[in-house]
N, C-alpha and C positions, 0 to 999 in steps of 0.2 A: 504494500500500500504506500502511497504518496505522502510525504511531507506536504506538500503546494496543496495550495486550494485549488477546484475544480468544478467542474458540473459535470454530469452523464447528460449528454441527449445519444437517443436511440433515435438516429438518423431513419434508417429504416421504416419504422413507426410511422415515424414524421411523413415523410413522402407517402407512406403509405394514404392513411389517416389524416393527414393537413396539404394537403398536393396546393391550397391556395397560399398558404405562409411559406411551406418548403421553394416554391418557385418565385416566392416573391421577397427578393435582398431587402428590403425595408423594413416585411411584416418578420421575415425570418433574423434579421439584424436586431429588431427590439426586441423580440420573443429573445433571445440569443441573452443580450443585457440585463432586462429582467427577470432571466433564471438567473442569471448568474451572481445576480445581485442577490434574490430570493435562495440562492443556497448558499450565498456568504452569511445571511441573518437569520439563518433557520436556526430554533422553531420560529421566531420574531416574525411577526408581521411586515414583511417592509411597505415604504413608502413608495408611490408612482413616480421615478425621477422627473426632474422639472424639464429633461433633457428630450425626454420622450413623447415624440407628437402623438396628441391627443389623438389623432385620426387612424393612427397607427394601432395604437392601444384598445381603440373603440374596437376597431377588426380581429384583433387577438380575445379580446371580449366575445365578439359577435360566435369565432371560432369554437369558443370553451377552453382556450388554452389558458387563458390566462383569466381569472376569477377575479370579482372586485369584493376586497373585505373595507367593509367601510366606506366612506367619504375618499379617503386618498391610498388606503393601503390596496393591497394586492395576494395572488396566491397564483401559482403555477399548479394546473391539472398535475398532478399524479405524485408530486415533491414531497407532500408530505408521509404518504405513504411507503415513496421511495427509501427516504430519509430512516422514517420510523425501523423500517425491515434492515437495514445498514447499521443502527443503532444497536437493535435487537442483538443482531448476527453477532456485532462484537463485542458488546457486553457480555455473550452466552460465551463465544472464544476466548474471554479473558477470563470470566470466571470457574470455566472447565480449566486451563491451563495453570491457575494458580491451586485450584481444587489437588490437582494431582502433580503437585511440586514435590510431594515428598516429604515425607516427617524431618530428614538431613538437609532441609533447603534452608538457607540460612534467611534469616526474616527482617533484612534490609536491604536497601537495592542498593546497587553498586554507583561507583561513579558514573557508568554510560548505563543509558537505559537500553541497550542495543534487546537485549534480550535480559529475562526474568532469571534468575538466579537457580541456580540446578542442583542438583545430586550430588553430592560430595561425589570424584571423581577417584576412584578407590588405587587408581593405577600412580597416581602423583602421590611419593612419600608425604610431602610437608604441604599442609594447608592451612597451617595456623594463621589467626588475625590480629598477632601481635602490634603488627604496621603492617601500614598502608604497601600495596605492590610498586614495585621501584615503578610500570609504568603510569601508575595514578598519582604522579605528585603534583604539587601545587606550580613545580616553576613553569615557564615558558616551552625550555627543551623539552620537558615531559620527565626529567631525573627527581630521583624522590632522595635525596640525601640522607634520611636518618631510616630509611628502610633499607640502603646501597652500604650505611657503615661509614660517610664522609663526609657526616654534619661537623660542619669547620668550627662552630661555637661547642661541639661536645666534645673534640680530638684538641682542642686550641690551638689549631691555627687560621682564624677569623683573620682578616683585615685589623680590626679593631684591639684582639688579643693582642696582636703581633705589636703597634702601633704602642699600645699601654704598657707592653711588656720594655719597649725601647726607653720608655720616657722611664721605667722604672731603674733601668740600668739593666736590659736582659735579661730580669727575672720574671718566670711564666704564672707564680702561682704564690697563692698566700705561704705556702710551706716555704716554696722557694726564700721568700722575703724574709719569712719567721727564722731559717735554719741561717743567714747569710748575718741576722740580727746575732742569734745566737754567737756568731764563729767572731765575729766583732767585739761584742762584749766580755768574750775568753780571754782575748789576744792583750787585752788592755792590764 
């Protein structure tokens, strides 16, 4: 299925069953617009755009393709019913497919929502969720530093360690400082 928005027409149909809008660019052009507008705002009522000649509209009325709800809103023959069965279909395919995830499927989704979370994969030794997978990190590259072992603030050599450690005299660490205190105050 589609990320993009879309509409189904059933060409077909059309020709068959409207042979005066399918051969006519005008009546077949507005029809065309206000589906597509009516399946960007489904369930919503939409409005008649201000764009769409009345005479146009009136013919698409005359046809039954296009229904008037209201003063200004509208409905396309068969969309909502189309719509409704679409809705149906995938609520029933997502609520079966999480139905039967498995008592081992782990019960947060992942960073990609590409697909639903599975079955402990019995063939891979280590599945632990101690951290995060080196490829779901937060940076840019996609590297996950403290699940890779090369978080620079945990191993101390940050930009910033290094920098503090200069101004200190090249010492890395409180111990450093305390045992250098220490060997000072021997020697005296």
């Amino acid at each position: 299925m589609t990320d993009r928005p879309f509409a189904r027409v059933y060409y077909v149909d059309l020709e068959r069953d409207y042979p005066e809008v399918y051969h006519d660019d005008h009546l077949y052009a507005t029809w065309g617009r206000l589906l597509a507008i009516a399946e960007a705002m489904w369930p919503v009522v939409p409005e008649i755009p201000r764009s769409a000649k009345a005479a146009y509209v009136k013919a698409l009325v005359a046809t039954s393709l296009v229904i008037r709800d209201g003063a200004y809103g509208y409905r396309i023959k068969g969309l909502d019913d189309e719509r409704t069965a679409r809705r149906t279909a995938a609520r029933t395919a997502a609520s079966k497919r999480w139905r039967n995830a498995g008592a081992d499927a782990p019960g947060y989704a992942d960073a990609y929502a590409d697909a639903m979370p599975r079955v402990r994969d019995q063939t891979r030794p280590d599945q632990s969720n101690d951290s995060p997978p080196p490829q779901v990190g937060r940076r840019k590259d996609g590297t996950n530093p403290r699940a890779l072992g090369t978080n620079p603030r945990a191993n101390g050599h940050s930009p910033r360690q290094e920098r503090e450690a200069q101004k200190r005299g090249g010492l890395q660490s409180l111990n450093d400082i305390l045992a250098k205190a220490a060997l000072v105050g021997h020697d005296e």
